[in-house]
C-alpha positions as CSV (number, residue, x, y, z in Angstrom):
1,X,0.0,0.0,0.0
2,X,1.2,3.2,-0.9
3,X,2.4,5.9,1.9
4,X,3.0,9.4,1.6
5,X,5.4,11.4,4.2
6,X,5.2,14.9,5.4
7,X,8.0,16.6,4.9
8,X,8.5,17.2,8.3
9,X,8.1,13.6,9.3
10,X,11.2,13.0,6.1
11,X,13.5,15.9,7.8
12,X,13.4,13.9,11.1
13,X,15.2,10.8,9.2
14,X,18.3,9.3,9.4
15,X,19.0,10.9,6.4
16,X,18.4,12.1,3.2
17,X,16.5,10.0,0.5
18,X,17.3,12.1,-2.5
19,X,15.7,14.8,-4.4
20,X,13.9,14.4,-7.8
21,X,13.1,17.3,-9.9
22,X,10.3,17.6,-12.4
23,X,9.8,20.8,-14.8
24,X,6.8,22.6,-16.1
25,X,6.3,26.2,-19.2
26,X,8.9,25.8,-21.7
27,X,9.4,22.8,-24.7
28,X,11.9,21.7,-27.8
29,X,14.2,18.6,-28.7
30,X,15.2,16.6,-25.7
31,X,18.3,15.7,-24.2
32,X,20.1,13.4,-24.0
33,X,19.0,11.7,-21.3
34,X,22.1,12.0,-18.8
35,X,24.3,8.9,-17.6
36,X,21.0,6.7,-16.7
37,X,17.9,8.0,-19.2
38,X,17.9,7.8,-22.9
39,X,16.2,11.3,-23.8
40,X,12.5,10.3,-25.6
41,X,12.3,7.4,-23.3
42,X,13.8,7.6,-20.7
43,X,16.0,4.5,-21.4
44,X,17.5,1.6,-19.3
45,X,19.4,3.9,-17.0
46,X,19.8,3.0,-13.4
47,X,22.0,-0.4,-12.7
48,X,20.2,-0.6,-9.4
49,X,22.2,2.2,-7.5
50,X,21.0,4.5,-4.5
51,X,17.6,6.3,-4.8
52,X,18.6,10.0,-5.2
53,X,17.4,12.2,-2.4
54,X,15.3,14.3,-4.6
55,X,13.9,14.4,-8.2
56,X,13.4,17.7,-10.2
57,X,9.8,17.1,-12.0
58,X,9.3,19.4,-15.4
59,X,6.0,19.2,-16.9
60,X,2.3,20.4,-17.5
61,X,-0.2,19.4,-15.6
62,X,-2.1,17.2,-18.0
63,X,0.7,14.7,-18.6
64,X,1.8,15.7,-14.5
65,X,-1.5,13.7,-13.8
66,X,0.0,10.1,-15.2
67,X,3.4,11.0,-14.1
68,X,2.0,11.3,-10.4
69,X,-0.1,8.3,-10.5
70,X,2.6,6.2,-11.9
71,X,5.4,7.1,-8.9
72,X,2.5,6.5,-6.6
73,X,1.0,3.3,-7.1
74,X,4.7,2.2,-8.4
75,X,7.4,3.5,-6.3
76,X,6.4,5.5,-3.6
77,X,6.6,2.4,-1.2
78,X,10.0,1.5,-2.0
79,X,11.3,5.5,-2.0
80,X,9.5,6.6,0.8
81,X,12.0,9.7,2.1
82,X,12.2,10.7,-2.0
83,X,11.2,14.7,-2.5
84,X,10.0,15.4,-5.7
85,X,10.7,19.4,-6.3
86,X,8.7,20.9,-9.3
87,X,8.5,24.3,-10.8
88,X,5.6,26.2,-12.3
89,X,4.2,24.2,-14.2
90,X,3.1,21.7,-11.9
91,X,2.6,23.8,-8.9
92,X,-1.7,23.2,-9.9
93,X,-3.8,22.7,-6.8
94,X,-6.5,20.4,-8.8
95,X,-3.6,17.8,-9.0
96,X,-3.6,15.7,-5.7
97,X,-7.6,15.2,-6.8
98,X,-6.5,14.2,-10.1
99,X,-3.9,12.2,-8.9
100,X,-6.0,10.6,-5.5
101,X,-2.8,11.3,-3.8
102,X,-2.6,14.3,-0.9
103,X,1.6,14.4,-2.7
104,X,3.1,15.5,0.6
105,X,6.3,15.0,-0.9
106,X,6.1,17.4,-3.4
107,X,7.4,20.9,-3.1
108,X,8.4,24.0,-5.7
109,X,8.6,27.0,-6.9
110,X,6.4,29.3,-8.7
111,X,6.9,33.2,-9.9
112,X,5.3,34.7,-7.2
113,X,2.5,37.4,-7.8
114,X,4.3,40.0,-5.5
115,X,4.0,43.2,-7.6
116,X,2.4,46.7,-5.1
117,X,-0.9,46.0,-6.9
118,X,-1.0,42.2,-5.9
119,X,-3.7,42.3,-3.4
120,X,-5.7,44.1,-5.8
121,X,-5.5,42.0,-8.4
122,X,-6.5,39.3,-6.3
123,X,-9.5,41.0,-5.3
124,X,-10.4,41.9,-8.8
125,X,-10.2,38.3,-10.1
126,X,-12.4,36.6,-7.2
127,X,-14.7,39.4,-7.5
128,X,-15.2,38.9,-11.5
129,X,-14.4,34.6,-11.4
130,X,-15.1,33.6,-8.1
131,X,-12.2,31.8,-8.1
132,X,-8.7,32.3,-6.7
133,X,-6.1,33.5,-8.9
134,X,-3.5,31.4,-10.1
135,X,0.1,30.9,-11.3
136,X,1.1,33.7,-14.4
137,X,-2.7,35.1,-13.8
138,X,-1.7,38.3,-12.5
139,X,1.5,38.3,-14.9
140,X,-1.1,38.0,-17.8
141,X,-3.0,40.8,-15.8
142,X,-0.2,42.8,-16.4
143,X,0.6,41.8,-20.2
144,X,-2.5,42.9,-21.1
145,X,-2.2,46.1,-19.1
146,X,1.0,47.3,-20.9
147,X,-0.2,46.7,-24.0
148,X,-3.4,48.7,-23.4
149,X,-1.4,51.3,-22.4
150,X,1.2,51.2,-24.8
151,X,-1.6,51.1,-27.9
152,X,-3.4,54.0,-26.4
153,X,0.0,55.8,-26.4
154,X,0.7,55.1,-29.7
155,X,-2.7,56.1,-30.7
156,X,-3.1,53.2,-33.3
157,X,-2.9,49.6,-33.4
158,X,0.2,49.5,-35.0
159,X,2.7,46.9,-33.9
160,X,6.1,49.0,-34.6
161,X,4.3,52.0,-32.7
162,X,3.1,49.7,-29.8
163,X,6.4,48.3,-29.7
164,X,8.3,51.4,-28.9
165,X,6.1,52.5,-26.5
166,X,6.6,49.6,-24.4
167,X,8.7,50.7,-22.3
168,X,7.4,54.2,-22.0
169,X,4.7,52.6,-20.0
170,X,6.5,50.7,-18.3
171,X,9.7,51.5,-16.8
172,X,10.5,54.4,-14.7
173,X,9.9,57.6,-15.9
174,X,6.4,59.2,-16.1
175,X,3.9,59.1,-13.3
176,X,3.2,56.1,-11.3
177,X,0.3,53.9,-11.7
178,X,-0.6,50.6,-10.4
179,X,-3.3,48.1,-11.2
180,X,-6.2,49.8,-8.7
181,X,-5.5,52.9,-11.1
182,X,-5.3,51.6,-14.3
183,X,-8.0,53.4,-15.9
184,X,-6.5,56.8,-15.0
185,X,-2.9,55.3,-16.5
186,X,-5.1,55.0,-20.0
187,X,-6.3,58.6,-19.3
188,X,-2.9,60.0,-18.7
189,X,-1.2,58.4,-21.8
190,X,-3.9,59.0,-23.9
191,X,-3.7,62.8,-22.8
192,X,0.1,62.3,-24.1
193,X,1.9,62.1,-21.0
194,X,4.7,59.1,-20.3
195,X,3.2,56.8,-17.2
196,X,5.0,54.2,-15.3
197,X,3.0,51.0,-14.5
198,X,4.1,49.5,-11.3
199,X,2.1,45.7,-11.5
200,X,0.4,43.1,-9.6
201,X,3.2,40.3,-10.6
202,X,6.0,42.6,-10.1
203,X,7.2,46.2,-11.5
204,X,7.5,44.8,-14.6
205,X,10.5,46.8,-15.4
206,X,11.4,45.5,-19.0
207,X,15.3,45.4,-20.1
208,X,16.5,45.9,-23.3
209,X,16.0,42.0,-24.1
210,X,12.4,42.5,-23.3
211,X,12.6,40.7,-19.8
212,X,11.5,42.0,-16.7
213,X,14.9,42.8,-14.3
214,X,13.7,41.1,-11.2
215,X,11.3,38.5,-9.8
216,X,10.2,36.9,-6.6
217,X,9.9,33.0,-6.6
218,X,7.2,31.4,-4.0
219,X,8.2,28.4,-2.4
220,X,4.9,26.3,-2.8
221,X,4.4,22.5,-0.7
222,X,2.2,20.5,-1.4
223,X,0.1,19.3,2.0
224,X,-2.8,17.4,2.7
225,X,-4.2,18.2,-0.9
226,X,-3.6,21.8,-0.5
227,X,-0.7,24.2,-1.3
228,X,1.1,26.1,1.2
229,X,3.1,28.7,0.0
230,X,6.6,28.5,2.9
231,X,8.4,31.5,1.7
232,X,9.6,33.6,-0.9
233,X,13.1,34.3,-2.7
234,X,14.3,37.2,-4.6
235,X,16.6,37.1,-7.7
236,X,17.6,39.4,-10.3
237,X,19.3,42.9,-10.6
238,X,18.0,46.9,-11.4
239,X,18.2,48.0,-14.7
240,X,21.2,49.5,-16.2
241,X,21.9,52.3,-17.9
242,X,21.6,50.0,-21.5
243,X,18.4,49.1,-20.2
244,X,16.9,52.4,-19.2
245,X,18.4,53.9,-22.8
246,X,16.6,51.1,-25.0
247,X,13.5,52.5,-27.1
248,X,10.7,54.5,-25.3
249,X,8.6,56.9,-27.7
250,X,6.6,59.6,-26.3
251,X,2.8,59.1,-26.4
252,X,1.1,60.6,-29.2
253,X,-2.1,62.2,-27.5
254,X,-5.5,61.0,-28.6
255,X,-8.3,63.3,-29.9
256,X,-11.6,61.4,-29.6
257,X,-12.0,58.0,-29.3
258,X,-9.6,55.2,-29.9
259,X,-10.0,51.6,-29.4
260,X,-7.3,49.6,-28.2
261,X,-7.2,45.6,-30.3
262,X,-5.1,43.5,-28.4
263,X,-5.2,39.4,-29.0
264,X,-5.1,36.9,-26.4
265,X,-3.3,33.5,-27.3
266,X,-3.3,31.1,-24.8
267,X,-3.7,27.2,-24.5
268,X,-7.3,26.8,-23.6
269,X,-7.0,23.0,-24.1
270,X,-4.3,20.9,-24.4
271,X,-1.6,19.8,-21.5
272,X,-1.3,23.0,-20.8
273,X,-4.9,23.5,-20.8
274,X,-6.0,23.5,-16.9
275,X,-3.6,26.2,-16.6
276,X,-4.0,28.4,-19.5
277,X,-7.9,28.9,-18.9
278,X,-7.3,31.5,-15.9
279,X,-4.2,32.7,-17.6
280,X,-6.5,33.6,-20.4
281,X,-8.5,35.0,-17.3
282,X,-6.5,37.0,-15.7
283,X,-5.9,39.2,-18.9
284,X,-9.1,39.4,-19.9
285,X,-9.7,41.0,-16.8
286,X,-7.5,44.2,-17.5
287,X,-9.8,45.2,-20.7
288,X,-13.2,44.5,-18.4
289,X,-11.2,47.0,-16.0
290,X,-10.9,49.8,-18.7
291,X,-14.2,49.3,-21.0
292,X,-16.1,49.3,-17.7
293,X,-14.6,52.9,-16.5
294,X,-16.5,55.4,-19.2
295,X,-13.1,56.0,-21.0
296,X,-13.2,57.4,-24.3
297,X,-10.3,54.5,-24.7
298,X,-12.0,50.9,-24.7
299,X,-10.7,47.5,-25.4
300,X,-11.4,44.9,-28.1
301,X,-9.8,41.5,-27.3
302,X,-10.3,38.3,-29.3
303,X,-8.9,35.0,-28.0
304,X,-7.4,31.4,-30.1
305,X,-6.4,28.8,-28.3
306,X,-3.3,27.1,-28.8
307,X,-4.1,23.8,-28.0
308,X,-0.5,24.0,-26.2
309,X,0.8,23.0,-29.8
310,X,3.1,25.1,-32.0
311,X,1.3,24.9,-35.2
312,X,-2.3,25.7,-33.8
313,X,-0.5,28.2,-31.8
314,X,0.3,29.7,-35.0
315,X,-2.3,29.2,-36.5
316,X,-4.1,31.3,-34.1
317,X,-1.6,33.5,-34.5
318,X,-1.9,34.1,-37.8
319,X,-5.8,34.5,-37.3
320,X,-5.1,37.3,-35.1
321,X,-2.5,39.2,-37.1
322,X,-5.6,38.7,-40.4
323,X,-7.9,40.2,-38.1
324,X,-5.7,43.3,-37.1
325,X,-4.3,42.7,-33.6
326,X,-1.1,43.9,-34.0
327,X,-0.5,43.1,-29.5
328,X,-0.9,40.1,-28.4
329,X,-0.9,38.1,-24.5
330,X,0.8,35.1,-25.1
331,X,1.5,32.5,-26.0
332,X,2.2,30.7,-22.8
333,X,4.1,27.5,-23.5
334,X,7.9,28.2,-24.6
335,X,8.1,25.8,-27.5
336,X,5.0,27.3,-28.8
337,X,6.3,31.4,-28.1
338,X,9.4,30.7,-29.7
339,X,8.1,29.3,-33.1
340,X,5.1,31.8,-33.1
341,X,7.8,35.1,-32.5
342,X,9.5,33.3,-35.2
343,X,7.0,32.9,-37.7
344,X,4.7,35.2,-36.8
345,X,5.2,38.0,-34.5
346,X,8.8,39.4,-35.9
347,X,8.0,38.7,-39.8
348,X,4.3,40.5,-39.4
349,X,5.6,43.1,-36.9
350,X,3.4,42.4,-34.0
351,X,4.0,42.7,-29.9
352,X,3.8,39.6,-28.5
353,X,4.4,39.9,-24.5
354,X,4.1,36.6,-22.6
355,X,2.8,35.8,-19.4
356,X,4.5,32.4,-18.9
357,X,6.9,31.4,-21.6
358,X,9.9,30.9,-19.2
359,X,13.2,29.4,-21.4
360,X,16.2,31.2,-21.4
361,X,15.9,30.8,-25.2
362,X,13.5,33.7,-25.5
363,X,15.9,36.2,-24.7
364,X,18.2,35.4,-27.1
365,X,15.5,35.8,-30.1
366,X,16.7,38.1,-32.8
367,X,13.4,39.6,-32.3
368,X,13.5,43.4,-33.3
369,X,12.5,44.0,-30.1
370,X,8.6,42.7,-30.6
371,X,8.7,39.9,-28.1
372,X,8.4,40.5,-24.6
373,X,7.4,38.2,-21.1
374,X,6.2,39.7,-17.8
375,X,7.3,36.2,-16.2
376,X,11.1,35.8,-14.8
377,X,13.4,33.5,-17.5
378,X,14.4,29.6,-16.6
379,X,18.1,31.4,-15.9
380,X,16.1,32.2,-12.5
381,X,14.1,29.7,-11.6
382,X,16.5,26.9,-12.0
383,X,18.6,28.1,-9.6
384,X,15.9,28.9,-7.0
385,X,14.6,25.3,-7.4
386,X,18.1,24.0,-6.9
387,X,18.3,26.6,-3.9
388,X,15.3,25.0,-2.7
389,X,16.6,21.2,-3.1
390,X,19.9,22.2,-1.7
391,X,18.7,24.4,1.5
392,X,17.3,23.3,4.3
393,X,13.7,23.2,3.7
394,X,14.7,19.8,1.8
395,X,18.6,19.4,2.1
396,X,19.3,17.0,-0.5
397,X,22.3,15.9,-1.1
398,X,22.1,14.1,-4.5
399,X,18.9,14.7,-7.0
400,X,18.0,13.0,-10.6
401,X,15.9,14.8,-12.8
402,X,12.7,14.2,-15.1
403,X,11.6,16.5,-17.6
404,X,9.7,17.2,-20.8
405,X,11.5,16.9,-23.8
406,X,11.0,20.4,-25.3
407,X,12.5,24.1,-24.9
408,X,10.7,24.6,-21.4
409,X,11.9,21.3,-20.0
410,X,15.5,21.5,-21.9
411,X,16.2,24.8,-20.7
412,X,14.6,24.4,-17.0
413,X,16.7,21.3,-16.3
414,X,20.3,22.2,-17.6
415,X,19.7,25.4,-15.3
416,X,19.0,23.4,-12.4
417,X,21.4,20.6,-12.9
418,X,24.1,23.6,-13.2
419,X,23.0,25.4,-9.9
420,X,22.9,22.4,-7.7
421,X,26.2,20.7,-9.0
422,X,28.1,24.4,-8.2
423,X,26.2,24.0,-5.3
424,X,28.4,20.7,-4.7
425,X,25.6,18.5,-4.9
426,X,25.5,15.4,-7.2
427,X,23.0,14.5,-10.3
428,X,22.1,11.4,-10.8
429,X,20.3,10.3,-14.0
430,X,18.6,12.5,-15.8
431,X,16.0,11.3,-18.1
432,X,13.2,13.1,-20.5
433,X,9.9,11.9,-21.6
434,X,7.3,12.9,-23.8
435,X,4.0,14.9,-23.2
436,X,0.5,12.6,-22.9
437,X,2.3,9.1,-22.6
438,X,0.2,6.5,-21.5
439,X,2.7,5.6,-18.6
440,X,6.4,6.8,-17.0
441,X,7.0,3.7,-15.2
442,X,9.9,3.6,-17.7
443,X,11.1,6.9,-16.7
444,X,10.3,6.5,-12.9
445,X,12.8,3.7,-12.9
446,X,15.2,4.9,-14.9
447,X,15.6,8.2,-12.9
448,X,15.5,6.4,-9.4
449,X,18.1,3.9,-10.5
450,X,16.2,0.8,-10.2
């Protein structure tokens, strides 16, 4: 029968048991598999060695579901002590249900919505969903947000004149404006004055690679079939003097009316589809905010789901650019960003400012400066996860890991396996899998060394 240990019932232990880690938004080509996996499959690793203390877990939810179920019934008796350590991704309270599993071994990290307009946002989204807010909502809040603000300074839905006003309602500079006063930011910059928009994620201060120069990770256990969020950590740096140079056009003024078209493209179905639905949410909810304050600015949003698949996501893509969105919130998966920015955003011209797409490869798009994220990059959160492992909420010593075989998981786990080994702890195997498989036992024993 299978038994679950609270983790402070594992930190009492002899010892440690080992630390697995298991990913969650990016996706692309996968590994190699490390010493033990053998990438797609996960392989024959393991010649019956040590369970690891910990495994890193990368994934979406859907596909999270099976993963869960199969350590569970499988090889939760025989690793007992094992902490499984997840990021984003699978940090999705409807799992233990889904899994009929409490997971009180499971613990990771998740941007944190920490931005001065946080408790606002929070407010807002009950109010209009009844329904708590959830991981990248209020980052997808604040997507939407800037780009309102940066069409209505344009003064046109333009994608090269939305682009370079980014930034000029954005980052320091004009007067300050949070979420609880967004509809007098939309006045001010469509009177032709600069604003700064100080979030409900963060401050959403955008360098000149289009990422936001600090986040806030929540340290998220899972307990009893609930999360519990333990703490927070803080990473990244101020913006430089690069960053505060970068492109920033004055606001236009607005004489009359203007309506502000901005597309939403997120994965309404799909593995990523639990999570995507309040993502969509959450920046939906920034246009109800404006259209319902008697501005002479108002919002037109149409929504495509990406099915959390490239080529629908550009598909939908495409369908918005036909239509005239030239700003768009999304997409959230990495693999799916990367090859929309690609094909669709930089070659049509059109902003494209993600929520959730978290690989370090998004940076490093030659993008003409058209592709943005209000969520912290992998280069991040794979060292706060191995912070996490490696500290003394968990204090492994050795950890494998398990990840989806596409630019999220890629990214995600090379970033944590780097952190913890300069950390001086060991990796184990490390072993990728494929979204929607009908079982991991494969994997599962190929990571724990069996």
């Amino acid at each position: 029968m299978t038994r679950t240990i609270r983790r402070r019932d594992v930190l009492r232990g002899a010892g440690a048991a080992g630390i697995a880690a298991v990913a969650g938004c990016s996706t692309e080509d996968g590994g190699d598999g490390g010493d033990g996996g053998d990438g797609g499959d996960g392989g024959d690793g393991g010649d019956g060695g040590d369970v690891p203390d910990a495994v890193m877990v990368v994934g979406f939810p859907e596909s999270g579901i099976q993963l869960f179920r199969d350590f569970y019934s499988d090889f939760a008796e025989d690793a007992p002590d094992l902490d499984i350590i997840v990021p984003d991704g699978l940090i999705d309270a409807d799992l233990p249900g889904e899994v009929d599993n409490d997971m009180n071994n499971v613990i990771g990290t998740a941007p944190s919505a920490g931005g001065p307009g946080a408790e606002f946002f929070a407010d807002e989204y009950e109010a209009e969903y009844d329904s708590e807010p959830g991981v990248f909502t209020a980052q997808a809040y604040d997507a939407m947000a800037i780009e309102i603000l940066a069409a209505t300074a344009a003064g046109e839905n333009d994608g090269e004149a939305i682009r370079d006003r980014i930034r000029t309602v954005a980052n320091p500079g004009g007067e300050e404006f949070g979420p609880e006063s967004l509809p007098d930011a939309v006045e001010a910059v469509a009177a032709g004055d600069p604003v700064h928009y100080v979030g409900a994620s963060s401050s959403v201060n955008f360098d000149v690679n289009g990422d936001i120069a600090t986040a806030a990770y929540d340290i998220q256990d899972f307990q009893d079939g609930e999360i519990e969020t333990l703490d927070t950590l803080e990473f990244g740096n101020e913006l430089s003097d690069e960053d505060l140079n970068a492109p920033a056009a004055d606001p236009v003024g607005i004489d009359g009316e203007f309506e502000a078209m901005i597309g939403v493209l997120m994965p309404e179905t799909g593995d990523l589809g639990s999570l995507g639905g309040p993502i969509r949410d959450g920046a939906l909810l920034a246009a109800v905010q404006v259209n319902d304050a008697d501005l002479n600015v108002t919002v037109d949003t149409r929504v495509e789901d990406t099915q959390t698949d490239p080529q629908a996501g550009i598909s939908g893509a495409n369908s918005l650019v036909d239509a005239g969105y030239a700003a768009v919130v999304g997409p959230a998966a990495s693999n799916v960003n990367l090859q929309v920015a690609d094909q669709v955003y930089i070659p049509n011209g059109v902003v494209g400012i993600s929520p959730s797409s978290t690989s370090p490869d998004v940076t490093d798009l030659d993008d003409n400066d058209y592709v943005f994220r209000t969520c912290p990059s992998d280069l991040l959160q794979g060292p706060a996860m191995a912070e996490l492992a490696r500290g003394d909420t968990v204090g492994a010593e050795s950890s494998g890991t398990l990840y989806l075989n596409d630019a999220y998981g890629q990214s995600l786990e090379e970033e944590y396996v780097a952190a913890f080994e300069e950390s001086d702890g060991t990796i184990t195997e490390r072993v990728s899998f494929e979204p929607a498989q009908a079982t991991y036992t494969s994997q599962w024993s190929s990571v724990l060394g069996q």
